[in-house]
C-alpha positions in Angstrom: -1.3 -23.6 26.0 0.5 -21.8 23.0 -1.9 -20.2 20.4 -0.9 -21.4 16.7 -1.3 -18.8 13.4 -0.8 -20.2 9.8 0.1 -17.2 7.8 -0.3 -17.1 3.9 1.8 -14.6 2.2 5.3 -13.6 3.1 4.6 -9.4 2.2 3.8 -6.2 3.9 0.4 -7.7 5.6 1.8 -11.6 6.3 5.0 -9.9 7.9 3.1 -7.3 9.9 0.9 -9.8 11.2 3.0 -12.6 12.4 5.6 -10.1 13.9 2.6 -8.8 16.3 1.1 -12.1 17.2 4.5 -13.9 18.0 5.4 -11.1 20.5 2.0 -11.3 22.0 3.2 -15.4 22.6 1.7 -16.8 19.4 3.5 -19.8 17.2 3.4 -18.1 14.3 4.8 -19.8 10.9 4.4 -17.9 7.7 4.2 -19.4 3.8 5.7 -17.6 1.2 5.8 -19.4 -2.5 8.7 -17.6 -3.4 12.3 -18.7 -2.6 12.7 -15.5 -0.7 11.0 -12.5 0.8 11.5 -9.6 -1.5 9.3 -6.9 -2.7 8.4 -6.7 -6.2 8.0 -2.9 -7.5 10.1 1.0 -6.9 9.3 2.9 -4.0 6.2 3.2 -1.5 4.7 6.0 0.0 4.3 5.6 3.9 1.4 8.1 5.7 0.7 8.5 8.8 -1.3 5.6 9.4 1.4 2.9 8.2 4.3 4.9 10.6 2.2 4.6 13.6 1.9 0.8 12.9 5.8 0.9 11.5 6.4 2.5 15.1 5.0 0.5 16.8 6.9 -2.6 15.7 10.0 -0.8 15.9 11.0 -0.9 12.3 11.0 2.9 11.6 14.3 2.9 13.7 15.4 0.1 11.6 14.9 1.5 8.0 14.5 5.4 8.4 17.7 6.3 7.5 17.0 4.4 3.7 14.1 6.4 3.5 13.1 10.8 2.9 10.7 12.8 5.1 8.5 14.4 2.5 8.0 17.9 3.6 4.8 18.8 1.3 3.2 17.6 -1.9 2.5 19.3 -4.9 0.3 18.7 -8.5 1.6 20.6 -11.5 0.6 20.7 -14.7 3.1 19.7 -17.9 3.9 23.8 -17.9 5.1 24.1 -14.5 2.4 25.6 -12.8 1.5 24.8 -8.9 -1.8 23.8 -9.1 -2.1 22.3 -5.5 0.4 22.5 -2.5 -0.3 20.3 1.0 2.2 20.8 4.1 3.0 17.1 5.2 3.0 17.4 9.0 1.3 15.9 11.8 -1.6 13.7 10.3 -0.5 14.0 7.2 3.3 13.1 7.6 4.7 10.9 4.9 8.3 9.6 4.5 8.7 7.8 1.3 11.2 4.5 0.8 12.6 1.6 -2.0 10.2 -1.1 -1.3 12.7 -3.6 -0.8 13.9 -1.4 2.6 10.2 -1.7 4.0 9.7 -5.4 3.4 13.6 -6.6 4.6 12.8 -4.4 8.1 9.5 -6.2 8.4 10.9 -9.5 7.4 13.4 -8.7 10.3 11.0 -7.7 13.2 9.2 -10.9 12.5 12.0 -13.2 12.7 13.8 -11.4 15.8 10.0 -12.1 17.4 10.0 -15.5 16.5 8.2 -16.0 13.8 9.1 -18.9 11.2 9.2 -18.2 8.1 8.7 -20.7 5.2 9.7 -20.3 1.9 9.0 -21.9 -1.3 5.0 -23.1 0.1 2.9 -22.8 -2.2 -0.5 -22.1 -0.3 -3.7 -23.9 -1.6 -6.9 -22.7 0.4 -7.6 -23.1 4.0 -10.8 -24.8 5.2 -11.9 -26.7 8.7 -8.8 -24.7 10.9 -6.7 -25.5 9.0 -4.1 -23.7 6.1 -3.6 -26.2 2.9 -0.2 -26.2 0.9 1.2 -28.1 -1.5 3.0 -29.9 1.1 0.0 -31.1 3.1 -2.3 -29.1 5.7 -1.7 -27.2 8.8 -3.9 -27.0 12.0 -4.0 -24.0 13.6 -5.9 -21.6 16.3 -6.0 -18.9 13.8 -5.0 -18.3 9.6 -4.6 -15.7 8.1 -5.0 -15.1 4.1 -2.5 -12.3 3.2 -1.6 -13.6 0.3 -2.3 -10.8 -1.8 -5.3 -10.0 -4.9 -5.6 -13.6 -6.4 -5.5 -15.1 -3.0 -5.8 -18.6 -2.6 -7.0 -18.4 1.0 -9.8 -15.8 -0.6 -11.2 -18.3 -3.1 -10.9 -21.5 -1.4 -13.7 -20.1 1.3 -16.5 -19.6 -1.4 -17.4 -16.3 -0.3 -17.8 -14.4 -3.6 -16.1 -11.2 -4.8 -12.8 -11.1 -6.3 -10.6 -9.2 -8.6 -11.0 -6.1 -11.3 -8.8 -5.0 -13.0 -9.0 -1.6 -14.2 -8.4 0.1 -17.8 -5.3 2.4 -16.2 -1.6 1.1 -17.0 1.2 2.5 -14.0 5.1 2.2 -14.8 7.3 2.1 -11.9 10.7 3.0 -11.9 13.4 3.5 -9.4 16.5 5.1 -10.1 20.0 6.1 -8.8 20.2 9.7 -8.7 18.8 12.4 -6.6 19.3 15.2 -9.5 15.6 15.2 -10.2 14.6 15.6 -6.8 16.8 18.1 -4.7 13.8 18.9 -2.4 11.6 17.2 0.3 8.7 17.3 -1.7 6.4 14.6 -3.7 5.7 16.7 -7.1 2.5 15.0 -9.5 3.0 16.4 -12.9 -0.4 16.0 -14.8 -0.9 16.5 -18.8 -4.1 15.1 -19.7 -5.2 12.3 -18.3 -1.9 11.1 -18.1 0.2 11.9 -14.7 3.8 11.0 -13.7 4.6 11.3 -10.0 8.2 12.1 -9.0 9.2 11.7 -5.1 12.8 11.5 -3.6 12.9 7.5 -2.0 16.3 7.9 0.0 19.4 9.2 0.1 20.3 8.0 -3.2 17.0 7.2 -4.9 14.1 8.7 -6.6 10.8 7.1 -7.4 8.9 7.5 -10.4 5.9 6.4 -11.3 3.7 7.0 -15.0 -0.1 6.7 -15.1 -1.6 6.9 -18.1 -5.5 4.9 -19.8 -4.4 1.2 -21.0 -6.1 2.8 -24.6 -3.2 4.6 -24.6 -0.9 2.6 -26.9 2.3 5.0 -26.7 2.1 5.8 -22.9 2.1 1.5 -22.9 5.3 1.2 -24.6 8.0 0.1 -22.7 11.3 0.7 -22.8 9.3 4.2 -22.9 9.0 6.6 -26.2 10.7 9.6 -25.0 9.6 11.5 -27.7 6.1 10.9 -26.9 6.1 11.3 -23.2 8.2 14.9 -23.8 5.4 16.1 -26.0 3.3 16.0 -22.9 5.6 16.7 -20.1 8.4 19.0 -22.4 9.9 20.4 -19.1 10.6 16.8 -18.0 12.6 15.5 -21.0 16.1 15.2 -19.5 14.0 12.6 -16.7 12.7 10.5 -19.4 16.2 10.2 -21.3 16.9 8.5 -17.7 13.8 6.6 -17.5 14.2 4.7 -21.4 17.2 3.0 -20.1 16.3 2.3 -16.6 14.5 -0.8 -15.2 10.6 -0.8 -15.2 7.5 -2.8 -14.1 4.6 -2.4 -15.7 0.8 -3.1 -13.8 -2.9 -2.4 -14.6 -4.8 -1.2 -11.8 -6.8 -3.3 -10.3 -9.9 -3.3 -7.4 -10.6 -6.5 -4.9 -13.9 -7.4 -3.5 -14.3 -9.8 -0.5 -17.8 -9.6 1.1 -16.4 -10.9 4.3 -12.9 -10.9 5.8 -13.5 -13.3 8.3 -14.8 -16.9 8.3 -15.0 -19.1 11.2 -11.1 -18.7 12.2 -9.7 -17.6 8.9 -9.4 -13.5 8.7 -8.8 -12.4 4.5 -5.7 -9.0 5.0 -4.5 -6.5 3.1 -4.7 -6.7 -0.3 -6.6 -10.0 -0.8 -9.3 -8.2 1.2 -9.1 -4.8 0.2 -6.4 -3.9 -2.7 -7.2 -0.7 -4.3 -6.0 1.5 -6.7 -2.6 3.7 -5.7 -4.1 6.9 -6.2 -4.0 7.7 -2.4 -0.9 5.6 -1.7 -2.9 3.6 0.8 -2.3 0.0 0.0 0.1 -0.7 2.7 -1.2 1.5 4.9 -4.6 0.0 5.2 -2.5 -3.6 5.4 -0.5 -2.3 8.6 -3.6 -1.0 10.2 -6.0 -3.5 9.6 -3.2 -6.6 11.3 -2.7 -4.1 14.2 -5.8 -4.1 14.5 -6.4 -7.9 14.0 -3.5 -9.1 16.9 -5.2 -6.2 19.5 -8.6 -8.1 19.0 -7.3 -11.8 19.0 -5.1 -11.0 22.1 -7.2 -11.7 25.4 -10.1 -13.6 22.8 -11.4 -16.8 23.8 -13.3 -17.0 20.8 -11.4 -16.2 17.7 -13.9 -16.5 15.4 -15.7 -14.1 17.5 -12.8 -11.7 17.5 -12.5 -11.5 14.0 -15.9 -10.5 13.1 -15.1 -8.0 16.0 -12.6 -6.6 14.0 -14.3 -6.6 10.5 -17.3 -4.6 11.9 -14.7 -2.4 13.9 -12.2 -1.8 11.1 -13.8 -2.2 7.6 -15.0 0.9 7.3 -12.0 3.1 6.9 -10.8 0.8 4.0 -14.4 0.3 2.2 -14.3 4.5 1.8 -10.5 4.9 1.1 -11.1 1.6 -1.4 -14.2 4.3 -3.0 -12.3 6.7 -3.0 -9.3 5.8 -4.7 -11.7 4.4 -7.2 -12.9 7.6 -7.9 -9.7 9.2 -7.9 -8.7 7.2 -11.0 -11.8 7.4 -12.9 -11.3 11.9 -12.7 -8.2 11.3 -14.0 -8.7 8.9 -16.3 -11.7 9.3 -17.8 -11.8 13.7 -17.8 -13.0 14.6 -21.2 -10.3 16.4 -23.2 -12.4 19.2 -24.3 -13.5 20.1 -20.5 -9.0 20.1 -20.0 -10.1 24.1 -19.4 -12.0 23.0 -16.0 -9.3 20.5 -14.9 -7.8 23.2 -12.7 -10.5 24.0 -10.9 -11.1 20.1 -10.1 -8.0 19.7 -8.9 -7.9 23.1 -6.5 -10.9 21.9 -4.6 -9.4 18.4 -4.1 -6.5 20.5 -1.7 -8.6 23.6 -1.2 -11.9 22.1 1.1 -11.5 20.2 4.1 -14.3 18.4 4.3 -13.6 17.0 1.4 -9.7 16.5 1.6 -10.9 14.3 5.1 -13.1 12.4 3.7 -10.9 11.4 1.0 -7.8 11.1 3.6 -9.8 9.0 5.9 -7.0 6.1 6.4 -4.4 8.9 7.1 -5.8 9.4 10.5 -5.5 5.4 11.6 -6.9 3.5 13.8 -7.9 6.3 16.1 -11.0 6.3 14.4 -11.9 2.7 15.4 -11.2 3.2 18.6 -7.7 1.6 19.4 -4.7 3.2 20.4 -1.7 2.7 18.8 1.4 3.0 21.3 4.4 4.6 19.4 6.2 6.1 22.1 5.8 9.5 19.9 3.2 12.2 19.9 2.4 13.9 16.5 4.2 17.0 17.8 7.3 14.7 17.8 7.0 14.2 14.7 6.8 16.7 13.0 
C-alpha cells in the first residue's frame, strides 16, 4: 500500500521534504497559503551541508549556473583593514544564490518526483493523523509541519516553546550589478556593532545585507540615510547611493523553541523547529539536512512515530548548538560595549584564528556525517573543490 505525507509549507524545508519522500514511493501533497511558491528575501548563503543535500536531489545541476562559488570570506572593519580571512574549500565550500533560484529548483525536483503541490491552503493545526486546513482535514501516514516560525502545525500540538524575537534589525537587498563585487569572496564590513555583508549572488547579482541593534533609530530607516550609514562605513559610500533607491526588506531577528519535533506522526522542520538567527547563514542548511535526514529514517519504518523520535535524538543536536551559537554570535556583535571597540579586533581574530573553536561554532558545515548517515552526491570533497 502507498504511504501518504501531508506537508505544511510550500519553502526550502516543505519542498525538500516532499521531493525525497515522493521518489522513495510516497503520495506526497504539499500546502502552501500563498498563491504561488516564491521566496520572500535577497540572496542565501549555501555551505557545505545544504549542497550535499542540494546534490543529492539534483538541483545543484539545475540552478548552479544562477549562482557564485565563493572562494574565501573575509571581516573588515569600516577602514579597510582584513581582520579575518577563511579559504572556502572542502568542508567549508559555499556558493551563494538569489533566493528565488534556490526555491523554483526545489519547487521543480518536487514536482518532476511527483509531489502535488497545493496552493492557496491555508494550514490550521494537525492533530489525530491528520493535517487541518481551511478546507477541511487530511489523513495521512505521516505530516509534516514546515511551515515556518509561527507555525500552525507547531502550536496546534500544545507542546510549548515558540518564538523570540530579537532586538537586531537586518536589511536585505539584492541588486543588479556586479561592480561592488569583482571577486569570489563574501566580504563583512563591521563599524561598531553595526555590520553590512556584501557577497556576489550570480552572474549579475550582488547581495547585501545591513545588521545593525533595533535601538538604532537611523540604521532603522528605510529607504536608508546614506549620510548616516557613510559616516560609519566612508569607504562604502558609492554602495549606499545604490542601496537608497533599491528594493529592501526589513526583519528583526528572531529565535524558535520547540521542545519536541516529533509527536505521534507529526515531525515540526526547519524553521518552525529550529529558526535561528543568520549570523552563521545556517537556516537552510539545517532545513535541508534535518528532511534528508527525516525521509532516510521513515524509509524502511514500520513505525513512523517510532522513526521520528529516531530522528530527533539522532539529528537535534547539530541544530540545538548551531541554534546557540548563532545566538551568541549576535549578542558579541550587538551588544559589545563601545568603549572596549579597542579589543574588538582581537575577538574577532580568534573567531578565524583557533580551530577548536571555529568547529565548534561550524558544526552544521560538516552535515550529516556526524549523525551517522551518508549522504550520496555522486561527488567527493576533492571534487569539489
Amino acid at each position: 500500500m502507498t504511504r501518504t505525507a501531508e506537508i505544511a509549507g510550500g519553502g526550502i524545508g516543505g519542498l525538500t521534504a516532499g521531493a525525497l519522500l515522493a521518489r522513495q514511493g510516497w503520495r506526497v501533497r504539499i500546502h502552501e497559503q500563498g498563491d504561488e511558491i516564491r521566496e520572500i528575501g535577497a540572496g542565501i548563503y549555501i555551505k557545505n551541508n545544504s549542497l550535499e543535500v542540494l546534490e543529492h536531489l539534483g538541483v545543484m545541476r539545475r540552478i548552479e549556473a544562477r549562482g557564485t562559488r565563493l572562494e574565501r570570506a573575509q571581516i573588515r572593519f569600516a577602514d579597510g583593514r582584513v581582520k579575518q580571512e577563511r579559504q572556502l574549500a572542502g568542508p567549508s565550500r559555499v556558493h551563494t544564490f538569489p533566493r528565488q533560484a534556490l526555491i523554483e529548483g526545489l519547487r521543480d525536483v518536487a514536482l518532476d518526483s511527483g509531489v502535488e503541490i497545493l496552493t492557496g491552503s491555508r494550514v490550521t493545526g494537525a492533530a489525530k493523523g491528520q493535517l487541518h486546513t481551511t478546507d477541511g482535514s487530511h489523513p495521512a501516514d505521516l505530516i509534516v509541519g514546515a511551515d515556518g516560525v509561527h507555525s500552525a502545525v507547531r502550536e496546534s500540538l500544545d507542546i510549548g516553546g515558540g518564538f523570540t524575537q530579537l532586538p537586531t534589525l537586518i536589511d536585505r537587498f539584492l541588486i543588479e550589478s556586479r561592480a561592488f563585487t569583482a571577486e569570489l569572496q563574501t566580504v563583512e564590513h563591521w563599524s561598531g556593532n553595526r555590520r553590512i555583508g556584501v557577497t556576489p549572488a550570480g552572474p549579475a547579482h550582488t547581495y547585501v545585507y545591513m545588521v545593525a541593534p533595533a535601538s538604532d533609530a537611523k540604521a532603522a530607516r528605510l529607504p536608508l540615510d546614506v549620510a548616516d550609514w557613510s559616516r560609519r562605513f566612508p569607504l562604502l559610500r558609492p554602495l549606499f547611493e545604490v542601496l537608497a533607491a533599491a528594493p529592501a526588506t526589513q526583519y528583526p531577528y528572531g529565535v524558535v523553541s520547540c521542545p519536541r519535533w516529533a509527536v505521534d506522526n507529526v515531525a515540526i522542520l526547519g524553521d518552525a523547529a529550529h529558526g535561528l538567527p543568520p549570523t552563521l547563514g545556517q537556516g537552510a542548511g539545517l532545513t535541508l539536512m534535518n528532511a534528508l535526514a527525516l525521509a532516510t529514517l521513515v524509509r524502511d519504518a514500520t513505525d513512523i512515530p517510532a522513526a521520528l523520535r529516531e530522528w530527533e535524538r539522532r539529528v537535534r543536536f547539530i541544530s540545538d548548538r548551531t541554534q546557540a551559537w548563532a545566538c551568541r554570535y549576535d549578542a558579541f556583535t550587538r551588544q559589545w560595549p563601545t568603549v572596549l571597540d579597542f579589543a574588538r579586533p582581537l575577538v574577532v581574530w580568534s573567531f578565524g584564528r583557533f580551530r577548536s573553536l571555529n568547529n565548534r561554532m561550524r558544526i552544521a558545515d560538516r552535515g550529516l556525517a556526524l549523525a551517522g548517515i551518508h549522504v550520496d552526491t555522486g561527488h567527493s570533497h576533492a571534487d569539489r573543490r
